[in-house]
C-alpha positions as CSV (number, residue, x, y, z in Angstrom):
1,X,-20.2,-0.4,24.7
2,X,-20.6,-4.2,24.4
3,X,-18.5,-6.3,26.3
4,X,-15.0,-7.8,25.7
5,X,-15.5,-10.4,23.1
6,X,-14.9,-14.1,24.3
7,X,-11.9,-14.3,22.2
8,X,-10.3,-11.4,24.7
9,X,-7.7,-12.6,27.2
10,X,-6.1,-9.4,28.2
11,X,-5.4,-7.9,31.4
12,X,-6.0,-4.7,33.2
13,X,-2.9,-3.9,35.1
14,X,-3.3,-0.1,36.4
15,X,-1.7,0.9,39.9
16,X,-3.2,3.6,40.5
17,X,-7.0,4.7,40.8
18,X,-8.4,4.5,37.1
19,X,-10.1,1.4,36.0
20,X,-10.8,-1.0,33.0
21,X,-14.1,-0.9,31.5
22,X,-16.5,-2.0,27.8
23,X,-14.2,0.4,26.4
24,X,-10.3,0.2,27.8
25,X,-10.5,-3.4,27.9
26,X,-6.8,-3.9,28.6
27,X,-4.1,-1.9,30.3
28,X,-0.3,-3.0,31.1
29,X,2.9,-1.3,31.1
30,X,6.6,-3.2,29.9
31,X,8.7,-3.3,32.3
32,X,5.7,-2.8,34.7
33,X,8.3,-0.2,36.5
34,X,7.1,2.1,34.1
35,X,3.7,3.0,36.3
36,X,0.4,3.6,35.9
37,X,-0.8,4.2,32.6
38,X,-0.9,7.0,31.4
39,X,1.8,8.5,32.8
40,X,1.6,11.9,34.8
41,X,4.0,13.7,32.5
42,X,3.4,11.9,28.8
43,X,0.0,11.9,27.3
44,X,0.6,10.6,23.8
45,X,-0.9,7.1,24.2
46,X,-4.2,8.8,25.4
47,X,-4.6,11.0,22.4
48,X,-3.4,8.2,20.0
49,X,-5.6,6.0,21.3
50,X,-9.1,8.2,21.3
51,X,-7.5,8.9,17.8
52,X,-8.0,5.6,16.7
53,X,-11.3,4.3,18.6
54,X,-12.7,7.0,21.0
55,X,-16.1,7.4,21.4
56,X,-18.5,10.1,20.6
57,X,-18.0,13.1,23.1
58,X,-19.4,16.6,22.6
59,X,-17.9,19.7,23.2
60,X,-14.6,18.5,23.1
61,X,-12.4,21.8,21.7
62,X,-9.3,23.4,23.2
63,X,-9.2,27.2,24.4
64,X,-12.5,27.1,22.9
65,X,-12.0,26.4,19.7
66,X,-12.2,23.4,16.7
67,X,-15.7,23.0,19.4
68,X,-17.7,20.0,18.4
69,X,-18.2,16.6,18.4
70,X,-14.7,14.6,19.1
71,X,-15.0,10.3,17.7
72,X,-12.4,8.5,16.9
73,X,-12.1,6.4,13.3
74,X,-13.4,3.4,14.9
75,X,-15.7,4.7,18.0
76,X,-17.4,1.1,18.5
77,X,-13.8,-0.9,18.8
78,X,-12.5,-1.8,21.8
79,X,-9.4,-0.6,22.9
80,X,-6.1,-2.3,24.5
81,X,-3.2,0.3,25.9
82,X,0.4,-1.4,26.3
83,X,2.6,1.4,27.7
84,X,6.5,0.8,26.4
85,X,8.0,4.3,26.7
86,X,8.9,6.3,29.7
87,X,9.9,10.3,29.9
88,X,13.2,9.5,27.8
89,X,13.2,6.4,25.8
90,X,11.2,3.5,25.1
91,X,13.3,0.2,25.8
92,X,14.1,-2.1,23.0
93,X,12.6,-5.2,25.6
94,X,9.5,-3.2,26.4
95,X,8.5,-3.0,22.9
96,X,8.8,-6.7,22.3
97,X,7.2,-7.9,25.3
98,X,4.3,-5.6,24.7
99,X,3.8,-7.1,21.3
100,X,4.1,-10.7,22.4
101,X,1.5,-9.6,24.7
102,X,-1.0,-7.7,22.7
103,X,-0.7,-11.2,20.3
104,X,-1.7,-13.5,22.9
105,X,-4.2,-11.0,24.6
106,X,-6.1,-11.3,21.2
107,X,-6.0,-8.1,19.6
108,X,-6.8,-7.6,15.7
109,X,-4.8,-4.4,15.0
110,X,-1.7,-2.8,17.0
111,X,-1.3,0.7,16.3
112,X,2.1,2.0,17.4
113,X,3.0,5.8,17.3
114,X,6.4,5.1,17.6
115,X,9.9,4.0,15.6
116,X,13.6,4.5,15.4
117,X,15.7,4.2,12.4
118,X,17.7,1.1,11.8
119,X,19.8,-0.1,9.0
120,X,18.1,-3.8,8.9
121,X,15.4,-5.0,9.3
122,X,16.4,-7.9,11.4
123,X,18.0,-5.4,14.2
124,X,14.5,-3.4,14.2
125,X,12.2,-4.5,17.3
126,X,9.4,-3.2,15.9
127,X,9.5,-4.7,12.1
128,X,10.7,-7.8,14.1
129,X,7.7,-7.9,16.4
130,X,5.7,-6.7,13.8
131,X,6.1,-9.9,11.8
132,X,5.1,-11.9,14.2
133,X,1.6,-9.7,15.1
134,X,1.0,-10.8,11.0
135,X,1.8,-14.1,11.7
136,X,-1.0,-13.9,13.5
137,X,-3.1,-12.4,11.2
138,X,-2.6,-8.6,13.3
139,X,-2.8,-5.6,10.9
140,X,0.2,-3.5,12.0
141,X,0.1,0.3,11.7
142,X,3.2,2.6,12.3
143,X,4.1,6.2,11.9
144,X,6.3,7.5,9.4
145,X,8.0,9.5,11.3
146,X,9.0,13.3,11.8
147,X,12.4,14.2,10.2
148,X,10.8,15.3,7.3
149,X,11.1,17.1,4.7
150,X,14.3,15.1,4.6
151,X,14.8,13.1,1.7
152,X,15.2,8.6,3.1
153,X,14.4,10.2,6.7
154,X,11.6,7.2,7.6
155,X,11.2,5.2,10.1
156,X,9.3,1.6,10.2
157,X,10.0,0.7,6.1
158,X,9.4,-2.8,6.4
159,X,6.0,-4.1,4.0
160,X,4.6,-6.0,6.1
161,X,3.9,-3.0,7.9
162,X,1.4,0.2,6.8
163,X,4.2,3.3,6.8
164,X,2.0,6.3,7.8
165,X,2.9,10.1,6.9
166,X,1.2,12.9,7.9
167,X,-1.2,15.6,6.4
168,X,-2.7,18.9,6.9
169,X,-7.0,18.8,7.5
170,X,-9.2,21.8,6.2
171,X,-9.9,23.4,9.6
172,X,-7.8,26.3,10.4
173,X,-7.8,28.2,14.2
174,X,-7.6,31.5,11.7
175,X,-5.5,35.0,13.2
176,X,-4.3,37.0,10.5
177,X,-2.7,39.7,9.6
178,X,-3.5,42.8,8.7
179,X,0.3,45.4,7.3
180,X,0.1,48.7,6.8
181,X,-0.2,48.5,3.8
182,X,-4.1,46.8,4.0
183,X,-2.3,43.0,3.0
184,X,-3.8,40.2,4.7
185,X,-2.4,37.4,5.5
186,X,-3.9,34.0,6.7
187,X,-1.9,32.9,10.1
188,X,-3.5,30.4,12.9
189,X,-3.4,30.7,17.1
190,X,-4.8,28.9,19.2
191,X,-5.3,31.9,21.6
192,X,-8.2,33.7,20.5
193,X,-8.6,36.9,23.1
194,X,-12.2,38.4,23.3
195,X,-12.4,41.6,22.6
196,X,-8.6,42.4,21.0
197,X,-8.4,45.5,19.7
198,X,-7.0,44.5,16.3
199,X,-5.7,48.4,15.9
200,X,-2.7,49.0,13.8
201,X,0.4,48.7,16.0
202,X,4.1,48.9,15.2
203,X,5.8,46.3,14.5
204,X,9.5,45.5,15.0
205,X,11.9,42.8,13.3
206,X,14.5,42.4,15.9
207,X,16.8,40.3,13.9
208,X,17.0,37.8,17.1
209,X,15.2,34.3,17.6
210,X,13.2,35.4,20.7
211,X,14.6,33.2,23.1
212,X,15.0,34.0,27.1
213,X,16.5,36.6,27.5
214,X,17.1,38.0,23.8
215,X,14.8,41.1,24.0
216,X,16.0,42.7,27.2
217,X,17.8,45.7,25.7
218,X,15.8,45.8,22.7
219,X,12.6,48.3,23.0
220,X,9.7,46.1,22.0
221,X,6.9,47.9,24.3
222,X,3.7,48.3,22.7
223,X,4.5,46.6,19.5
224,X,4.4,43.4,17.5
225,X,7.4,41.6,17.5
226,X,8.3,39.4,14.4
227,X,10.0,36.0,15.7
228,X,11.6,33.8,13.5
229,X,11.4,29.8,13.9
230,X,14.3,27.9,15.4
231,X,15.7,27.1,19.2
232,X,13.3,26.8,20.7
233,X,8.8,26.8,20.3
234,X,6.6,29.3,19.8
235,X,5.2,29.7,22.9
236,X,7.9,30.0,24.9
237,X,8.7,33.0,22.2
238,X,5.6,34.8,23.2
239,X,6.8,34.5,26.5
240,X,9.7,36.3,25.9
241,X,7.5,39.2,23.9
242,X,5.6,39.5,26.7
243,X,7.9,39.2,29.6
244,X,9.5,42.4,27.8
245,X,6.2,44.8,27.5
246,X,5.6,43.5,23.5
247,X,1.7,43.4,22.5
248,X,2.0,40.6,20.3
249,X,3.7,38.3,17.7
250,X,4.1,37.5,14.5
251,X,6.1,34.0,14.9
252,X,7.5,32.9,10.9
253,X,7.9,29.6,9.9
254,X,11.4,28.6,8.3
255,X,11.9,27.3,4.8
256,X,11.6,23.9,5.9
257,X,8.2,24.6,7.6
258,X,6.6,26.0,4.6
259,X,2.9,26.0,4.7
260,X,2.6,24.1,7.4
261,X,1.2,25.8,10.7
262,X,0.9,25.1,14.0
263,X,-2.2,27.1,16.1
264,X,-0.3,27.3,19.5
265,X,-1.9,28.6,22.9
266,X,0.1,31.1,22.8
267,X,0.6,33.6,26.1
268,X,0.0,36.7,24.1
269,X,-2.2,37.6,20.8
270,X,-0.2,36.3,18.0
271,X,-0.3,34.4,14.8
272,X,2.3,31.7,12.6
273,X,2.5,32.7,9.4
274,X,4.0,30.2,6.4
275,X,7.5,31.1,4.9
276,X,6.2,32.7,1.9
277,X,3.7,34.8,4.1
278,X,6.3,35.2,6.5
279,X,8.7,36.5,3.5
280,X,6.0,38.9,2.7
281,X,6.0,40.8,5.7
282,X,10.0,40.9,5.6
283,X,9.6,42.8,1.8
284,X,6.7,45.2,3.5
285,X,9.8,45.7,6.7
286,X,11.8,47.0,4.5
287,X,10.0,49.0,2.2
288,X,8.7,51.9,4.8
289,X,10.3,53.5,8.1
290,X,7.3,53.6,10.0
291,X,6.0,49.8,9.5
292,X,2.7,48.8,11.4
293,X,0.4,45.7,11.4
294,X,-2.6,44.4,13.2
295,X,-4.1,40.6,14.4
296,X,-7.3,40.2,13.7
297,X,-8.8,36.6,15.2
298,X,-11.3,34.8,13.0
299,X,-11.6,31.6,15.1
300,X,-12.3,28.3,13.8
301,X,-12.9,28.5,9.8
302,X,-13.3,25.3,7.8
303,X,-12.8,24.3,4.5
304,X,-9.6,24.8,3.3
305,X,-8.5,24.4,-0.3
306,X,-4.9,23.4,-0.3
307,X,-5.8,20.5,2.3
308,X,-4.6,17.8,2.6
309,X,-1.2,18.7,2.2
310,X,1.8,16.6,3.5
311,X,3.1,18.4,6.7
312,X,6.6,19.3,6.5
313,X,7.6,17.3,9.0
314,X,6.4,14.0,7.6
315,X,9.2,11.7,6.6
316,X,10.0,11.3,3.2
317,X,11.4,8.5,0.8
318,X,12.8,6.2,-0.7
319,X,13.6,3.5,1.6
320,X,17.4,3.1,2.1
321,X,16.5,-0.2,3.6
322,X,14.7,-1.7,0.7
323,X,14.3,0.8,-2.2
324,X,12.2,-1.4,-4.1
325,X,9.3,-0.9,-1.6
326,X,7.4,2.3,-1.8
327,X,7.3,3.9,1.4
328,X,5.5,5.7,2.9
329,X,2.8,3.7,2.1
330,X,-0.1,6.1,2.9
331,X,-0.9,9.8,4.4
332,X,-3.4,10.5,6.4
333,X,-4.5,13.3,9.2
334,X,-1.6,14.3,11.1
335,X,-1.4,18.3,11.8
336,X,-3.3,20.0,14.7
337,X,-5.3,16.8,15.7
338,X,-7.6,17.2,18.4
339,X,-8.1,14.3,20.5
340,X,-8.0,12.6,24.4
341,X,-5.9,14.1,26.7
342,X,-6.1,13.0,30.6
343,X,-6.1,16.3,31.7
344,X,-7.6,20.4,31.2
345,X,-4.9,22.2,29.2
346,X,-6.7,25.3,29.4
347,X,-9.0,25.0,33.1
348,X,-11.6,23.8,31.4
349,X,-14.2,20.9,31.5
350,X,-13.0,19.2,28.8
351,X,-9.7,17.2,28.7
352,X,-8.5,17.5,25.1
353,X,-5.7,18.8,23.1
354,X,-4.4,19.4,19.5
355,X,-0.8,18.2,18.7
356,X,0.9,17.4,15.1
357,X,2.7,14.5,14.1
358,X,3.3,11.2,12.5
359,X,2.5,9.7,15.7
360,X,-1.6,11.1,15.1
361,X,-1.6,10.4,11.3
362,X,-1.0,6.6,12.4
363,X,-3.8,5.7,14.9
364,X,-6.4,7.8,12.0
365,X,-4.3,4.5,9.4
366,X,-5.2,2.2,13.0
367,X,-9.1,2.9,12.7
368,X,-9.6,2.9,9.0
369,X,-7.8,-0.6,8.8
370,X,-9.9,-1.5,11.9
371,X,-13.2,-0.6,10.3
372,X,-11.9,-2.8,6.9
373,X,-11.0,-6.2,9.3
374,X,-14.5,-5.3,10.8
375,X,-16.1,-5.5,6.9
376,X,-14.0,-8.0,6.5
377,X,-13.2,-10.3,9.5
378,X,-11.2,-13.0,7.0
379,X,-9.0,-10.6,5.3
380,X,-4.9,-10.7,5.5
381,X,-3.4,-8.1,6.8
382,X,-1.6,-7.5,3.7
383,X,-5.3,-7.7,2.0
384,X,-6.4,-4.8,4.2
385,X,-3.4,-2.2,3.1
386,X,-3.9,-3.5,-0.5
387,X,-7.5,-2.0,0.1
388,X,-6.3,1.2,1.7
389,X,-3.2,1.6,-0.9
390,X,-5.5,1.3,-4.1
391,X,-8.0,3.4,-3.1
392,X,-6.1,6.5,-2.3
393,X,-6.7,9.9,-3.9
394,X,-4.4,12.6,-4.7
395,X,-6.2,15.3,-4.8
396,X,-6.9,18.0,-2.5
397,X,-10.1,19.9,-2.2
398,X,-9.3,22.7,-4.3
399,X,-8.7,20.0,-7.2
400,X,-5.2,20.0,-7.6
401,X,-2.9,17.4,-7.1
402,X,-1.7,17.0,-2.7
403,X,1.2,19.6,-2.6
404,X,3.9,19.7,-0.3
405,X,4.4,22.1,2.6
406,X,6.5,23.8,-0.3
407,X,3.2,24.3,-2.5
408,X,4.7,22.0,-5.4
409,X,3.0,18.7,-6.1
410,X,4.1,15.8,-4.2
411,X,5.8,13.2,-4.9
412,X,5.3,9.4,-4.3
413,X,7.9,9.7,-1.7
414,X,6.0,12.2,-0.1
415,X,3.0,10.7,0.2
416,X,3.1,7.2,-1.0
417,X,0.2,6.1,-2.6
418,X,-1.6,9.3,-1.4
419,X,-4.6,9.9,0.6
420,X,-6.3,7.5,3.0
421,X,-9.9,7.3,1.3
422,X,-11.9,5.3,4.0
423,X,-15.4,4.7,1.6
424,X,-13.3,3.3,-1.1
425,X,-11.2,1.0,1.2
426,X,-14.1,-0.6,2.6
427,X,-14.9,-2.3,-0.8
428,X,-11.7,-2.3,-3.6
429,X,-13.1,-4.7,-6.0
430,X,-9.3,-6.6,-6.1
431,X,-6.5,-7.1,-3.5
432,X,-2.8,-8.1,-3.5
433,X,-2.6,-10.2,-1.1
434,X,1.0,-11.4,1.1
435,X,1.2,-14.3,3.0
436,X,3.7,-14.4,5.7
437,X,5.9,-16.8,4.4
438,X,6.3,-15.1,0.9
439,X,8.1,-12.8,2.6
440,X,11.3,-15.2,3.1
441,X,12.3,-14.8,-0.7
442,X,12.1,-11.7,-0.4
443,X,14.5,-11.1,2.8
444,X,16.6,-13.8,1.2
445,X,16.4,-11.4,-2.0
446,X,17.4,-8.6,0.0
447,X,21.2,-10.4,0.7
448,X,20.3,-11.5,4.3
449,X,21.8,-14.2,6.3
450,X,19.8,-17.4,7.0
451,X,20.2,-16.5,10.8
452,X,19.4,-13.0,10.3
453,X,15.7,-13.4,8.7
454,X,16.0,-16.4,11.7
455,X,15.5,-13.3,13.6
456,X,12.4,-11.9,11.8
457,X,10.5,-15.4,10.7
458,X,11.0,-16.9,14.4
459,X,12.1,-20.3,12.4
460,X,14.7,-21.8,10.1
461,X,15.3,-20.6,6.8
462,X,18.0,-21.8,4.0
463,X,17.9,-19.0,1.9
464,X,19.7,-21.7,-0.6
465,X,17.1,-24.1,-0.6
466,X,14.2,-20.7,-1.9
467,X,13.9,-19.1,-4.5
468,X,14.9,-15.7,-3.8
469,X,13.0,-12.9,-5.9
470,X,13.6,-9.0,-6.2
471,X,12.6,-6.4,-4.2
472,X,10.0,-5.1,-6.7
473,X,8.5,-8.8,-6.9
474,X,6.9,-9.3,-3.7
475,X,3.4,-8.6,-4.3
476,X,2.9,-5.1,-3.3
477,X,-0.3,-2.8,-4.6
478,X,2.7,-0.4,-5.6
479,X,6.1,-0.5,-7.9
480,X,9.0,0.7,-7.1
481,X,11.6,0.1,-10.0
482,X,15.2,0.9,-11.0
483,X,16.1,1.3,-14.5
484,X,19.4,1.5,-15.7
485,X,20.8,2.0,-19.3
486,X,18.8,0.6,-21.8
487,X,17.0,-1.6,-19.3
488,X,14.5,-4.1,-19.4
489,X,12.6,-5.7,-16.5
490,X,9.1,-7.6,-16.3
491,X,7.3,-8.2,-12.9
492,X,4.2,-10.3,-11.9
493,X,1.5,-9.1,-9.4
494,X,-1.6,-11.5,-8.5
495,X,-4.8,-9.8,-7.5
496,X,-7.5,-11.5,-5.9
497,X,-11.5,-10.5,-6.1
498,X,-12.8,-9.5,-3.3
499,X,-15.8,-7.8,-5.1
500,X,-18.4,-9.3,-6.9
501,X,-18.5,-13.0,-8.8
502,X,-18.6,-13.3,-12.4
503,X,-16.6,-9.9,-13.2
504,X,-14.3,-8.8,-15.4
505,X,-11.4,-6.1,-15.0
506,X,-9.5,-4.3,-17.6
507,X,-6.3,-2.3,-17.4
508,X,-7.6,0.7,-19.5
509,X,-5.0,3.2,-18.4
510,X,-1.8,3.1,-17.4
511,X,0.2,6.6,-17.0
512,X,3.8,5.8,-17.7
513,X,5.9,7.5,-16.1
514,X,8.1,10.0,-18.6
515,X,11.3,7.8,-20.0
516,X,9.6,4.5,-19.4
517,X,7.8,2.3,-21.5
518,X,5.1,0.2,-19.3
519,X,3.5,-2.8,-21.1
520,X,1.0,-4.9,-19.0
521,X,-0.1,-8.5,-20.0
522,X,-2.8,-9.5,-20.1
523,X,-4.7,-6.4,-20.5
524,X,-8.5,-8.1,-19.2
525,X,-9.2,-10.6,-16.3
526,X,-12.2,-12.6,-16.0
527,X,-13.3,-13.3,-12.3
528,X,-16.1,-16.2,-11.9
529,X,-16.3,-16.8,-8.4
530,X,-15.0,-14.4,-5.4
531,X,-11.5,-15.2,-3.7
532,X,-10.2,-16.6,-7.3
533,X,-7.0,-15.0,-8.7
534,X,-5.0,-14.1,-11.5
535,X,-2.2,-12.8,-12.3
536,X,-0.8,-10.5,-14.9
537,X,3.0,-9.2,-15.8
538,X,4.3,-5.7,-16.3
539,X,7.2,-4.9,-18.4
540,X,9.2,-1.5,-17.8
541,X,11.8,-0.3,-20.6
542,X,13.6,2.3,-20.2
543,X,13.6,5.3,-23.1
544,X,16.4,6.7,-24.6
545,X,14.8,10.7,-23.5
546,X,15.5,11.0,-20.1
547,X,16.7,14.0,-19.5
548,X,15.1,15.9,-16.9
549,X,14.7,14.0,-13.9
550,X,16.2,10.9,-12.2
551,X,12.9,9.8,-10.9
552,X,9.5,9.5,-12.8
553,X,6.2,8.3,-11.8
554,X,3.1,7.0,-13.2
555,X,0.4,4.5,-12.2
556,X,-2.0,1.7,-13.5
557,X,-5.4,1.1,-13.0
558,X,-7.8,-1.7,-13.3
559,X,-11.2,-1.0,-13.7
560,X,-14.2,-2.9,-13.5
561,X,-16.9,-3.5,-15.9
562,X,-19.1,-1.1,-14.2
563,X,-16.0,1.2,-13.5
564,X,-17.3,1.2,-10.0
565,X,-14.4,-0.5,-8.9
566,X,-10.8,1.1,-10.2
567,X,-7.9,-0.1,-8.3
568,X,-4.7,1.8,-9.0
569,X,-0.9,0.9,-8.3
570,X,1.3,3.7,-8.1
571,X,4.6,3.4,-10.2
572,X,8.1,5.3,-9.4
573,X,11.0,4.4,-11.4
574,X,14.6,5.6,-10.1
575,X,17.0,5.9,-12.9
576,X,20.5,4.6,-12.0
């Protein structure tokens, strides 16, 4: 690694033994009681961190498996840590300080795997501090968050920040099993025993959720013990089959788990199974007196069809703080990432783990958008998640539209705009670009006080002296539009080229979404020089034969001449 650039005026602040160097430029904690970073008992900001900009290590797996190569999304960047949370919370003064010091350390992207919901904007730290880092021309990155599949359960809604939910990848730790009755099923574990003897063993259903304590009078010796999700986590489930002379597990996921699956180290052979795997061995339960089933560990298998798929734990739309926002903005990787972690979890060499969340879908965002400043060093920020919003795909790699951990195609509150697509971002042919300020008639358009967006802006602002637009005005990359009855409204979007001079780009299709007239004006732009703009209108009336649904969706896409540039807006239309 290179050194710090001369722009870099950050500090390494660790207490203990561990050091600064070309790579971990800067280190500090807020309040600096927090300790040395990372912390002995909280690894996140390790794992997020090699997420987003590790370098190339190999060999890196966990309990031997997912064994390869381990980079992060940006492996040449530098990296800054600012520690803000401790073993319970993560202190609303922390936060800001930390910002207000990555700004003036010179960083060019905070990542933050972190959020809490808020019923403002103006009383949220982080979209507070947030605006400021874009001030400064800072792309900002934040996690979703994980109360999914709850519908309006996100965190960090504000636009000027990238809203990141989570998907599945292709790889799969594979342990199936095997029924009686010669069905396989496709479950994951982390624990992969050499030499198993995947005979057929009985198999119990003890109607109990496996917690301490709840198999003691129940005769599970020798068999495999079916364990349904809830209380408390897998592993500690295993425990409890173990602890009582059970040879193994079968651990279910709920309904609200789905297809989304977890390969734990377990304590004992075992294997998750989805719901509607799960379901199947509750049917083969019940149909004999004599049930029996085997494990039978594959290891790591890649390539799977129904990826990416949003995990069931991603938060979902709309936005309750500002519906006319799309959010989430993006998914990206986010289940059963392996990545940095300070120390062995398994006695090994290698100091790695695999964990799931919103909080390892954002620093994957944190890279890409790093890798798009680096193509692009005079981009906005708002330019940059234009890039990665209208370049996303929605397809997984079977060829069917992104499902949900439900197996039913998702929706734009799912997944946003869909899929992170890195090779597309880096060149997008048009961006709608935001500058900071054009975000004050929005706020004002939202109904806030002129002290309260005081609070986000860091300046005055008489909301009675702007004109104050609609939420669906600001110029996203998406739309987000109510309709009532008989309803008629027209918008304005400005794109700017970033691709090539003298081009031209024509809206040849535009999906309307069902009940919905969408007319867009004009339908070609002529480019002649890079960085010019132009700016078209799109008018939404609604139908009189909507019937089926309250919410419909559709896009728009301007393609080049060449059709090697097609940037797409997605469209949802709520009907109120």
């Amino acid at each position: 690694m290179p050194p710090p650039p001369a722009k870099w005026r950050g500090k390494c602040e660790f207490n203990g033994k561990r050091t600064c160097n070309n790579k971990l430029i800067g280190a500090r904690s807020f309040p600096a009681s927090l300790g040395d970073l990372p912390s002995e008992d909280e690894y996140h900001g390790s794992h997020t961190a090699g997420t987003a900009a590790g370098s190339s290590v190999r060999g890196a797996n966990v309990l031997g498996q997912a064994n390869g190569t381990a980079m992060g999304i940006a492996p040449k960047a530098h990296l800054a840590m600012y520690k803000v949370c401790g073993t319970s919370d993560c202190p609303e003064s922390g936060v800001l300080a930390a910002i207000d010091a990555a700004i003036e350390d010179g960083v060019d992207v905070l990542s933050m795997s972190l959020g809490v919901r808020t019923d403002n904007f103006y009383n949220d730290v982080i979209a507070v501090g947030a605006f400021r880092a874009i001030q400064n021309g800072i792309f900002v990155s934040c996690s979703a968050g994980n109360a999914g599949p709850s519908k309006s359960s996100l965190n960090n809604e504000a636009p000027w920040i990238l809203t990141v939910g989570a998907s599945t990848i292709d790889r799969e730790i594979r342990a199936n099993v095997v029924l009686g009755n010669n069905v396989e099923l496709h479950g994951e574990s982390l624990y992969q025993p050499e030499g198993f003897d995947s005979r057929q063993l009985p198999i119990i259903d003890p109607a109990v959720f496996c917690v301490a304590g709840s198999l003691k009078n129940i005769d599970v010796k020798g068999k495999i013990v079916v364990c349904q999700a809830g209380r408390v986590d897998p592993t500690a489930k295993g425990r409890e089959v173990k602890d009582n002379g059970g040879a193994g597990m079968i651990f279910m996921n709920d309904l609200a788990g789905g297809d989304t699956i977890f390969p734990n180290a377990h304590v004992l052979p075992a294997s998750q199974l989805s719901y509607r795997d799960g379901l199947i061995v509750m049917s083969y339960l019940n149909s004999t007196q004599s049930p029996t089933a085997s494990i039978s560990f594959q290891g790591t298998l890649i390539g799977k069809k129904s990826a990416p798929q949003v995990a069931s734990f991603s938060s979902r739309g709309p936005s309750l703080n500002s519906p006319g926002i799309l959010k989430p903005d993006i998914i990206g990787p986010g289940v059963n990432i392996l990545a940095a972690w300070p120390v062995s979890v398994d006695n090994a060499t290698n100091s790695f783990n695999m964990i799931s969340g919103t909080s390892m879908s954002c620093p994957h965002l944190s890279g890409v958008a790093t890798l798009v400043k680096s193509a692009h060093p005079n981009w906005s920020p708002a330019a940059i998640k234009s890039a990665i919003l209208t370049t996303a795909y929605k397809y997984d790699r079977g060829d069917r539209s992104i499902s949900t951990e439900q197996n039913v195609s998702a929706s734009m509150f799912d997944m946003g705009s869909g899929h992170v697509n890195l090779s597309m971002a880096l060149s997008p042919g048009l961006v709608y670009d935001i500058q900071p300020d054009d975000y004050i008639p929005y706020l004002c358009g939202l109904g806030y006080g002129d002290t309260e967006i005081r609070l986000i802006v860091q300046r005055k602002v008489n909301c009675s002296n702007v004109s104050s637009i609609p939420e669906a005005q600001l110029n996203y990359p998406t739309f987000s539009i109510s309709l009532g009855s008989d309803d008629q409204k027209t918008f304005t979007r400005t794109v700017t080229n970033v691709g090539l001079p003298n081009s031209t780009y024509t809206c040849k299709e535009v999906l309307s979404p069902e009940g919905v007239d969408v007319k867009v004006m004009p339908y070609k732009i002529e480019f002649k020089d890079l960085n010019e703009k132009a700016s078209y209108s799109v008018t939404f009336t609604k139908l009189g034969n909507v019937t089926r649904t309250k919410v419909s969706e559709g896009h728009l896409i301007w393609s080049s001449a060449d059709e090697k540039s097609k940037v797409v807006s997605a469209i949802v239309v709520d009907f109120v």
